[in-house]
C-alpha positions in Angstrom: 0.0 0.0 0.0 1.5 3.1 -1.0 2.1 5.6 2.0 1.0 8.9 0.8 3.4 11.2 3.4 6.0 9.5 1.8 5.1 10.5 -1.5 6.4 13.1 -3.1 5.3 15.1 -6.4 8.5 16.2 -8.5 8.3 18.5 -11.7 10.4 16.6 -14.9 12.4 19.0 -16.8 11.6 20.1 -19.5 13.6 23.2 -20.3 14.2 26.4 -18.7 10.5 28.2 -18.3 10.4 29.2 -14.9 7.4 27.4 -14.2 9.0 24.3 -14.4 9.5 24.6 -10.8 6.4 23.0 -9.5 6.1 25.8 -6.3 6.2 28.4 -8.9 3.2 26.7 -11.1 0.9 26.7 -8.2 1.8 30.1 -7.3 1.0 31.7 -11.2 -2.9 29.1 -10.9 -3.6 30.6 -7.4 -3.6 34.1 -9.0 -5.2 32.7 -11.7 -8.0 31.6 -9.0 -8.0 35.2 -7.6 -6.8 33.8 -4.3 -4.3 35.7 -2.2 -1.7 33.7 -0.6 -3.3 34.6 3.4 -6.6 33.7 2.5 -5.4 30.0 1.3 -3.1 29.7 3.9 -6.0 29.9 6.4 -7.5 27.6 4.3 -5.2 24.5 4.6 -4.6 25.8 8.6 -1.0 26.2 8.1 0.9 29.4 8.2 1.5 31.9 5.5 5.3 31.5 6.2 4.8 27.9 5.3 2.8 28.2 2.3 5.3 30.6 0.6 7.6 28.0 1.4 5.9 25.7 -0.3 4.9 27.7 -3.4 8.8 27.8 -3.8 10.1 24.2 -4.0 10.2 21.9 -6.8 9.2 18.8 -4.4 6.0 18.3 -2.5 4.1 15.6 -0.6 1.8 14.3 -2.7 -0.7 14.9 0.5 0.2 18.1 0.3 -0.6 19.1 -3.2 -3.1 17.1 -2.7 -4.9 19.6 -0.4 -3.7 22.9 -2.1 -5.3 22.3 -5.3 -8.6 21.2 -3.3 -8.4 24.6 -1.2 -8.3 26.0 -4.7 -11.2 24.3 -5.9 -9.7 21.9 -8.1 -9.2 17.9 -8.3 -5.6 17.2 -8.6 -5.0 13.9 -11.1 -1.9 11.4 -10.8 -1.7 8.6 -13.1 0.4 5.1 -13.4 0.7 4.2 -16.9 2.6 0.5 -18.5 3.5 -0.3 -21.6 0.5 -1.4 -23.9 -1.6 -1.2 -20.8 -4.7 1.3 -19.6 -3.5 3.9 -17.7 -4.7 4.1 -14.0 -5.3 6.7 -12.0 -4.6 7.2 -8.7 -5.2 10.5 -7.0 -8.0 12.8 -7.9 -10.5 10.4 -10.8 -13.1 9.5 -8.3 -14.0 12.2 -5.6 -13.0 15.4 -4.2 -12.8 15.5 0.2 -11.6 18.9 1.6 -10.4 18.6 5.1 -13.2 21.0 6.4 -15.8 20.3 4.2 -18.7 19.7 6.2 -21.6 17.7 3.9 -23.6 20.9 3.8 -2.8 25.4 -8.7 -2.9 24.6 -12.2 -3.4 25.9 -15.6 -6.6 26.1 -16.9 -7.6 24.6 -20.4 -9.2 26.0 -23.4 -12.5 25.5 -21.4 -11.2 26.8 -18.0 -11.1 23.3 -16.2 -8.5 23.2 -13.4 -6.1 20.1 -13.4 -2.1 19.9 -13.7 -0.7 18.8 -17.3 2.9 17.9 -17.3 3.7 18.2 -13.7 3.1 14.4 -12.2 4.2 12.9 -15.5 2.5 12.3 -19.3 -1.0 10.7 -19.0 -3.1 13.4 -17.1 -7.1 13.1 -17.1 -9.2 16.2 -16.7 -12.6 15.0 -16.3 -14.7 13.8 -18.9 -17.6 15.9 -18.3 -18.6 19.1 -16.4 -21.9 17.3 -15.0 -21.3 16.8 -11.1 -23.1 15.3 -8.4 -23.4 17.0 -4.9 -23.8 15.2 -1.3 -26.5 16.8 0.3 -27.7 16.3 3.5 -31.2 14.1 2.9 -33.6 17.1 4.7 -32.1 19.7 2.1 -32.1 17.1 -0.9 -35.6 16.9 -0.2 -36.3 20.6 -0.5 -34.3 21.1 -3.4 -36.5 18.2 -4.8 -39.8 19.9 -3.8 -38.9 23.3 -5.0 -38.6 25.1 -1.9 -34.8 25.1 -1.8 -33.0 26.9 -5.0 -29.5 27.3 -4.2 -26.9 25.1 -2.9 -23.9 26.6 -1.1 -20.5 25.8 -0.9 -17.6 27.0 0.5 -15.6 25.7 -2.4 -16.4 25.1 -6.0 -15.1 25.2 -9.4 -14.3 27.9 -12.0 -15.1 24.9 -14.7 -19.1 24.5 -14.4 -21.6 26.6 -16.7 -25.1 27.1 -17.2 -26.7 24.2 -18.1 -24.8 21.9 -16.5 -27.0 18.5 -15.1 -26.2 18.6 -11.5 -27.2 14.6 -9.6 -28.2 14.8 -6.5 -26.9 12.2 -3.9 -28.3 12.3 -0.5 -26.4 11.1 2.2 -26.6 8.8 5.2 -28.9 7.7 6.7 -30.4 7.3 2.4 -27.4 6.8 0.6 -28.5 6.9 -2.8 -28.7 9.3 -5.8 -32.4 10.5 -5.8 -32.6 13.2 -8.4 -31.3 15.8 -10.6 -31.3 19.5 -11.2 -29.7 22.0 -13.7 -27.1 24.6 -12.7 -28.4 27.9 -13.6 -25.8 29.9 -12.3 -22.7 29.3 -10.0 -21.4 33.0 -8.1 -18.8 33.2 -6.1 -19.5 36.3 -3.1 -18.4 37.7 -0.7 -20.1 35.6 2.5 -22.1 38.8 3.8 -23.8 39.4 0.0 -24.1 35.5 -0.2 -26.8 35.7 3.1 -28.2 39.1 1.3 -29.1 37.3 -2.5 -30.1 34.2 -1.3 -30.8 33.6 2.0 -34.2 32.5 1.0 -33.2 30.2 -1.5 -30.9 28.9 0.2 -33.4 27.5 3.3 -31.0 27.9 6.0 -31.1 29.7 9.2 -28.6 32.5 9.7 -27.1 30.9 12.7 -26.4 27.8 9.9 -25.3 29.9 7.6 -22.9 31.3 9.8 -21.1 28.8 10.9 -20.8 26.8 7.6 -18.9 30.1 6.7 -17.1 30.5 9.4 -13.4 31.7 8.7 -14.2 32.5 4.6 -14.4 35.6 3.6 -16.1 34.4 0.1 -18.0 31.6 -0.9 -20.1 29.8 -3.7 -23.9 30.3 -4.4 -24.9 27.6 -7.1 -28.5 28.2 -8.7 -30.4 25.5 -9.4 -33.4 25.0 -11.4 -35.9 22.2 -12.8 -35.2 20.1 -10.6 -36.6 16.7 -10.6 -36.7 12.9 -8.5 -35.0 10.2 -10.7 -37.6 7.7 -11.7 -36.2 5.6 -8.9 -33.6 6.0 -6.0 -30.6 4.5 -6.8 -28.5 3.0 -3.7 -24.9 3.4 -2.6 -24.7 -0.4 -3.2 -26.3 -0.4 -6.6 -24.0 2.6 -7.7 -21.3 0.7 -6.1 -21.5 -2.3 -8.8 -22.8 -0.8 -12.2 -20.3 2.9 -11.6 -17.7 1.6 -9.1 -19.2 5.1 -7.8 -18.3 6.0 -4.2 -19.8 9.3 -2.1 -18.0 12.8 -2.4 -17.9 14.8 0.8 -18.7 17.6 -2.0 -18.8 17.0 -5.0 -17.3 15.0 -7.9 -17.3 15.1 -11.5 -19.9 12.8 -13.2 -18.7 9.6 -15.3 -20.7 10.4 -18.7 -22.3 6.9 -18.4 -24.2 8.0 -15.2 -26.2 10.5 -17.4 -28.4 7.2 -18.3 -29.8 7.1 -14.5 -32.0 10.8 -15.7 -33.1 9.5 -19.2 
């Protein structure tokens, strides 16, 4: 079993561009994420000493680069790869858990989705879709099912998601199982005070909630949702299990295309 705090991500050389050095690239994609380097260091709860360390060195635990691209908003993706074999992924293909999370960097691509070409070797896999399923707490599932709830917060989220995109809903423990869908309308990131003034009632939260799944940010994510629906059946952890090898985000995750057949 690979021991992950022993693991450590190096950059390959490949010529004399300053962001070779693998600090330096996730300095230049945490500007590119509008993210100063004090409000990410309270982020990962380490200090900003450390983090400018870190954004400085061309080798870093694995764990560690793990949890700055999260605190970004991003899924970091390492790969093993043989010859004439599949490659296989290791870090980053199946879900996304932030430390802090509670249920409820890179260069961007042509189309502005956040992963890390060329820095953990060749094979690299950005996800294959934008859809994305959230865990929700079942009480709030339900009300974004029945209408009453229209936005879904987050403390984190992605640059990468547009309007449009089909949004699965996956309610947690004590359900466990994906029970419907909704499209994202819009996804804003605000400052936390103008998050609780836009959409407070959408949101169906009470302010002391609201506060403390806030706590410490000064910004956060409002994502809109609309027509939402139930799937025509729940479909259990166990059943999602075998047909998707699919396994619970403690956020959210980018969907495998094939999953799209569970809202036809």
């Amino acid at each position: 079993m690979m021991k992950q705090r022993r693991t450590k991500a190096k950059v390959e050389a490949v010529g004399g561009d300053e962001l070779d050095n693998l600090g330096l690239r996730l300095q230049n994609l945490r500007r590119l994420q509008n993210t100063t380097q004090s409000s990410l260091a309270k982020q990962l709860r380490i200090g900003q000493t450390a983090l400018s360390h870190m954004e400085r060195r061309d080798d870093i635990l694995l764990s560690s680069l793990n949890a700055y691209v999260e605190a970004l908003g991003g899924q970091l993706h390492v790969a093993v790869t043989f010859p004439d074999a599949e490659a296989v992924s290791l870090v980053g293909d199946s879900h996304w858990h932030p430390r802090d999370e509670p249920s409820a960097a890179e260069e961007p691509t042509d189309d502005n989705q956040l992963f890390l070409p060329n820095v953990l070797g060749p094979a690299q896999f950005p996800p294959s879709t934008r859809d994305v399923i959230f865990s929700i707490r079942p009480v709030h599932a339900q009300k974004i099912l029945d209408g009453s709830k229209t936005v879904e917060l987050r403390r984190r989220f992605t640059g990468g998601v547009r309007p449009g995109t089909l949004a699965l809903i996956y309610s947690t423990s004590p359900t466990s199982a994906l029970t419907g869908s909704a499209r994202i309308q819009a996804v804003q990131r605000l400052a936390v005070p103008d998050i609780w003034r836009r959409h407070r009632s959408g949101a169906c939260l009470h302010k002391k909630e609201f506060e403390n799944y806030f706590s410490g940010l000064d910004s956060g994510y409002a994502i809109v949702l609309a027509a939402a629906k139930p799937l025509p059946r729940p479909v259990g952890l166990p059943e999602l299990r075998e047909r998707f090898g699919f396994e619970p985000p403690q956020s959210y995750q980018y969907m495998r295309p094939h999953m799209r057949a569970l809202v036809m």
